[in-house]
TORMAR-85841 format. One record per residue (C-alpha): x, y, z; residue number from 1. Coordinates in Angstrom, 1 decimal. Example, Ala and Ser with C-alpha at 12.3 -4.5 7.8 and 13.67 -1.06 7.14 Angstrom:
# TORMAR-85841
[rec [12.3,-4.5,7.8],1]
[rec [13.7,-1.1,7.1],2]
//
This chain:
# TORMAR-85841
[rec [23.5,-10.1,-2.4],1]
[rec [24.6,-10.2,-6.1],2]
[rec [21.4,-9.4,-7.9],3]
[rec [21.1,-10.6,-11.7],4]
[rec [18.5,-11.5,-14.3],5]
[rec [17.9,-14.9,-13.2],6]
[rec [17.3,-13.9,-9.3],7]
[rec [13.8,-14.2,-8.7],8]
[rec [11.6,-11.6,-7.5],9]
[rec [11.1,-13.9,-3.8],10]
[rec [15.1,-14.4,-3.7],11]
[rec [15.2,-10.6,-3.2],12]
[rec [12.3,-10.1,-0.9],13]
[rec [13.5,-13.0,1.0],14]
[rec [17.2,-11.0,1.4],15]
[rec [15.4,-7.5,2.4],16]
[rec [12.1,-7.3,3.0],17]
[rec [12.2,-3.3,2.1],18]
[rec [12.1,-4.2,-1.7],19]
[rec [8.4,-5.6,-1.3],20]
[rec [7.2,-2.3,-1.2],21]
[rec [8.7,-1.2,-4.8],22]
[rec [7.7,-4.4,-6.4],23]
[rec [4.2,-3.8,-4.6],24]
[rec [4.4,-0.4,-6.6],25]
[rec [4.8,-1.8,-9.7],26]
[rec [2.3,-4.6,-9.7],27]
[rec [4.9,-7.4,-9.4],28]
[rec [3.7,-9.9,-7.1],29]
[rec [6.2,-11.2,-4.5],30]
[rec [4.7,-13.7,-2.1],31]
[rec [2.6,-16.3,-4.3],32]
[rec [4.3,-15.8,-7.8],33]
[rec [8.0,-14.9,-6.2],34]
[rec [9.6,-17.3,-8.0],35]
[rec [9.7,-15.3,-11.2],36]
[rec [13.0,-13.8,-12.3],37]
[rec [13.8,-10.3,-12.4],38]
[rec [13.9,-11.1,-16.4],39]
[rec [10.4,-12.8,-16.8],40]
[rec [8.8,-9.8,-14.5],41]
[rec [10.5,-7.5,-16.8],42]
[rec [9.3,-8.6,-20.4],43]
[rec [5.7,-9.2,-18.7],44]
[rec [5.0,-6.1,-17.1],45]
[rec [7.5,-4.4,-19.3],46]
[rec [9.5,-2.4,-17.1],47]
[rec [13.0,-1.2,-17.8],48]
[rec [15.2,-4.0,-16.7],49]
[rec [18.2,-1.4,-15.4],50]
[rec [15.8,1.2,-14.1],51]
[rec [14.2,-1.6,-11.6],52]
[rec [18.0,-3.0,-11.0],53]
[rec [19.1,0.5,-9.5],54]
[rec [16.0,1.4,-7.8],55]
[rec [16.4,-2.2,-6.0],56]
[rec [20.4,-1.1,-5.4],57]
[rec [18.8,2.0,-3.9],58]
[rec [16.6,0.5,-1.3],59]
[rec [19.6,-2.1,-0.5],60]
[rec [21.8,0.9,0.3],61]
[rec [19.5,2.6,2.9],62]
[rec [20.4,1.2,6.6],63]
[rec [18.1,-1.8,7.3],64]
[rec [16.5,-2.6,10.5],65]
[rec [17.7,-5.5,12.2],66]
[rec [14.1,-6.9,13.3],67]
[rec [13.1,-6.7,9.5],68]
[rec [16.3,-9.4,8.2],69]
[rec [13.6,-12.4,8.5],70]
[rec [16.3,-14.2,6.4],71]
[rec [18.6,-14.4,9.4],72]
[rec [16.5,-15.7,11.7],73]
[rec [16.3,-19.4,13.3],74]
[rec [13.3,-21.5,11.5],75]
[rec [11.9,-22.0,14.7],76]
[rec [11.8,-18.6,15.9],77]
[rec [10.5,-17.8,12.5],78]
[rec [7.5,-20.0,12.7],79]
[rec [6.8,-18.5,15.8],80]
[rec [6.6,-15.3,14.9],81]
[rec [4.3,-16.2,11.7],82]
[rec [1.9,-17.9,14.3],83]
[rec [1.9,-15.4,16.8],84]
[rec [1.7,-12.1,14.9],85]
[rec [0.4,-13.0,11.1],86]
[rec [-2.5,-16.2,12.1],87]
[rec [-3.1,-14.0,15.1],88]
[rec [-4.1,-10.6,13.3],89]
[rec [-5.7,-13.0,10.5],90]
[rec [-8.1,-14.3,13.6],91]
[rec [-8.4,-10.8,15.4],92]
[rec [-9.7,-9.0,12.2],93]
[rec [-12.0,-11.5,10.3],94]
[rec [-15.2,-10.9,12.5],95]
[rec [-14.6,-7.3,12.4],96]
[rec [-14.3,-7.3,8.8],97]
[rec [-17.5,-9.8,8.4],98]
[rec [-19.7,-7.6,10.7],99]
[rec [-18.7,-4.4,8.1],100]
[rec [-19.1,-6.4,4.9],101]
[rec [-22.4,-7.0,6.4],102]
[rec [-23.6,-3.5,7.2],103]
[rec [-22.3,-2.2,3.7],104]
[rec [-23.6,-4.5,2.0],105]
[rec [-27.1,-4.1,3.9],106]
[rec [-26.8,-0.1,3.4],107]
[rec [-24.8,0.1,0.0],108]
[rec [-25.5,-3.5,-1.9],109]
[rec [-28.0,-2.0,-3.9],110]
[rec [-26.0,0.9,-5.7],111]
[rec [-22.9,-1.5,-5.3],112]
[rec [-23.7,-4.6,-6.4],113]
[rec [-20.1,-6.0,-6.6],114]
[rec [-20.2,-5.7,-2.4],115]
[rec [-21.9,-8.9,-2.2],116]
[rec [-19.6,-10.6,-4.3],117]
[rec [-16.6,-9.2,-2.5],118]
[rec [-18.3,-10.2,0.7],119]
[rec [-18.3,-13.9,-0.5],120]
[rec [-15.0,-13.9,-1.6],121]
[rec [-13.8,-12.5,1.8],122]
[rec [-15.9,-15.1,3.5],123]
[rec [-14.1,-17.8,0.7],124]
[rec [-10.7,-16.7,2.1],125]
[rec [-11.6,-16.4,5.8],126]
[rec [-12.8,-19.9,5.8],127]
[rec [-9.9,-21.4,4.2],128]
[rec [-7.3,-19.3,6.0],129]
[rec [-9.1,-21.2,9.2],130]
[rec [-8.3,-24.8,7.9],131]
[rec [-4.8,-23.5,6.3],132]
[rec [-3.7,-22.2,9.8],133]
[rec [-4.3,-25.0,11.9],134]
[rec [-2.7,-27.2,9.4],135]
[rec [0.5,-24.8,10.1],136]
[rec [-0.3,-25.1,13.8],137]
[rec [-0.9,-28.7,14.6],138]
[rec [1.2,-30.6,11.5],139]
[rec [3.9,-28.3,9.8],140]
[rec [5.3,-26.2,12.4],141]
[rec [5.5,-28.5,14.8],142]
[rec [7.8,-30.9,12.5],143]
[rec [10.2,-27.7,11.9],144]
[rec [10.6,-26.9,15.2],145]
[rec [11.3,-30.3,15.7],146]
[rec [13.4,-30.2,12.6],147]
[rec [15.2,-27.0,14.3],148]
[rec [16.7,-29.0,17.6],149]
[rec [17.8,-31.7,15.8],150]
[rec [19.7,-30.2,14.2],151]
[rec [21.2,-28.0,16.9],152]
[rec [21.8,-31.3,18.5],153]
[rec [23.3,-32.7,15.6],154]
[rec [20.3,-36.0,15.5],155]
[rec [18.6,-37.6,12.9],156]
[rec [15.5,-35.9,11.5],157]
[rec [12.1,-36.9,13.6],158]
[rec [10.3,-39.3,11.8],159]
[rec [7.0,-37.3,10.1],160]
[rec [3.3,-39.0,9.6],161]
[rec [3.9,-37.2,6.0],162]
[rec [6.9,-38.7,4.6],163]
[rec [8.8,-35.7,3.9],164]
[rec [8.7,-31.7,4.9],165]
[rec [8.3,-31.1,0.9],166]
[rec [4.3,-32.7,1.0],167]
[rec [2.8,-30.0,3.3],168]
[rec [4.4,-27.3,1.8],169]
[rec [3.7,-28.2,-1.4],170]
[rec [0.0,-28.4,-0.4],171]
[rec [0.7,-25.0,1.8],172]
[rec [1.8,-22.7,-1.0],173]
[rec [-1.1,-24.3,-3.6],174]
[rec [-3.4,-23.0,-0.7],175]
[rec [-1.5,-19.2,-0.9],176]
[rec [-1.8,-19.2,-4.6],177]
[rec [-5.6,-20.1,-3.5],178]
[rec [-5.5,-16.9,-1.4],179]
[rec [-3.9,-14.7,-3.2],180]
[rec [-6.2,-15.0,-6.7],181]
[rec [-9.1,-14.6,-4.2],182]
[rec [-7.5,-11.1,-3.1],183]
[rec [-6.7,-10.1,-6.6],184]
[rec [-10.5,-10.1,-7.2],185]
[rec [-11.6,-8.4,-4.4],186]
[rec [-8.9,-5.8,-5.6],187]
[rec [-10.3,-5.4,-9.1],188]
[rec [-13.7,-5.1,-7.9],189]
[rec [-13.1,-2.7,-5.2],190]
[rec [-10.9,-0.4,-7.5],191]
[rec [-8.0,-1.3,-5.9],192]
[rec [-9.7,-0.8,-2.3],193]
[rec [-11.1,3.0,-3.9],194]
[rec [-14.2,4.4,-2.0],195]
[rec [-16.6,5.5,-4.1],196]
[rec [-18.2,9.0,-4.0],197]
[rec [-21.5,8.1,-1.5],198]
[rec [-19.4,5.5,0.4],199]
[rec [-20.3,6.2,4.0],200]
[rec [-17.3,6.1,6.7],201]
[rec [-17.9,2.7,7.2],202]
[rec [-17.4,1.7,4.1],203]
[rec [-14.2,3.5,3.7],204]
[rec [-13.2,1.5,6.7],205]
[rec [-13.8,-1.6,5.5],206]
[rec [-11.8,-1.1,1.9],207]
[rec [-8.6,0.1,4.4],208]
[rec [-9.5,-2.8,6.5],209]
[rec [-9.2,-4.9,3.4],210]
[rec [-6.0,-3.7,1.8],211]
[rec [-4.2,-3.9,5.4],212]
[rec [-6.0,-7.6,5.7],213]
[rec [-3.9,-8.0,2.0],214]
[rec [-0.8,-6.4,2.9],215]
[rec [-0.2,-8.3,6.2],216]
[rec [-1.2,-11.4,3.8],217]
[rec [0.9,-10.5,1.4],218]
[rec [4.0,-10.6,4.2],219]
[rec [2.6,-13.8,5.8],220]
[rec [2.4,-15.8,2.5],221]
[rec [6.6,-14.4,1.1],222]
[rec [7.7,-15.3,5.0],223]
[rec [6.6,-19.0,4.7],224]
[rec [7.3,-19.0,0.6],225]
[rec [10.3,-17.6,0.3],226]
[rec [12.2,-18.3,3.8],227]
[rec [10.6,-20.7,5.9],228]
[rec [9.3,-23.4,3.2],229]
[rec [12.6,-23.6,1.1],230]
[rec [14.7,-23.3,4.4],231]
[rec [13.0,-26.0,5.8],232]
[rec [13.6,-28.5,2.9],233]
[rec [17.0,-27.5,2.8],234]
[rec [17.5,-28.6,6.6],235]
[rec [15.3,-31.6,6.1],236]
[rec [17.8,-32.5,3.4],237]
[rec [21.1,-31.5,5.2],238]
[rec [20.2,-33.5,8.6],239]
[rec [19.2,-36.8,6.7],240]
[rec [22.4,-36.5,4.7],241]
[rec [24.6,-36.2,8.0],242]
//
């Protein structure tokens, strides 16, 4: 991949997934702000502009794992994979992260006020994660599967109650920018998920239980974002103009 100022920061996540983590490192948001450039995320953050290009040449060097190369993969093998694995392990840990909120805020709410308001945050985000994936379930994914064998069959595009592929996603990553603000202020409050001195094991639990909750988010959000969504339009676009 030829890397320059104007690539954006999702452009290169979306080519190797490994360079989320060193853009994770140094604050840069990849999933829901992705499409800033290398150059914008420079002057804001004020990182060296040549430093981050070689540490990103460095983590491009290192042998990749083939399952990790999302970029390659079919769109509808792609959307199966965000349904199965990423709304699966959003539904599996939700009541197991509202039952601890719960207790630590019952036990620890009083010398840790901002509990209760990360509670209602998570609770924000659970519920509208609900709604979000179902949308994804019952209306968008099915249309890009759809999308996916015509186009292997060389067909028109299937006709879609939604005009085109570019109105749901356009009200699909408004909901991630939703999302991720919410877990940006459950970050801040919590100290970046730090227990504090008197937190119980419990509570310790539930902060990693929150940071994993925002990492596997974080992957969920740059997978549709930056691969599925813009891959999607593109096919849309290249079966109607056949």
């Amino acid at each position: 991949m030829n890397i320059n100022k104007e690539t954006t920061i999702g452009e290169v996540v979306a080519a190797d997934y490994r360079t989320a983590a060193l853009f994770e490192s140094l604050g840069i948001d990849f999933c829901c702000k992705g499409n800033k450039t290398i150059d914008e995320v420079c002057q804001t953050k004020g990182i060296e502009k040549d430093l981050l290009f070689q540490n990103i040449k460095k983590v491009l060097k290192t042998e990749e794992s083939e399952s990790s190369n999302y970029n390659s993969w079919p769109l509808d093998l792609l959307a199966d994979y965000i349904e199965k694995k990423h709304h699966r392990y959003v539904e599996d840990k939700t009541p197991l992260l509202k039952q601890y909120l719960d207790k630590i805020c019952m036990v620890h709410g009083k010398q840790h006020p901002e509990l209760f308001e990360i509670k209602d945050l998570f609770n924000q985000s659970a519920a509208n994660l609900v709604t979000h994936m179902k949308k994804e379930e019952l209306i968008l994914f099915p249309f890009v599967r759809k999308m996916a064998v015509a186009k292997n069959i060389n067909s028109e595009t299937p006709q879609a109650p939604f005009g085109t592929v570019q109105n749901p996603i356009q009200n699909m990553m408004h909901e991630h920018d939703t999302e991720g603000d919410i877990f940006r202020k459950i970050a801040e409050l919590s100290n970046n998920y730090t227990p504090p001195s008197d937190a119980c094991n419990t509570y310790k639990v539930t902060l990693a239980l929150l940071k994993e909750f925002e990492s596997d988010l974080h992957l969920h959000i740059h997978l549709e974002n930056n691969i599925l969504f813009p891959k999607s339009i593109d096919m849309e676009a290249s079966i109607n103009n056949n």
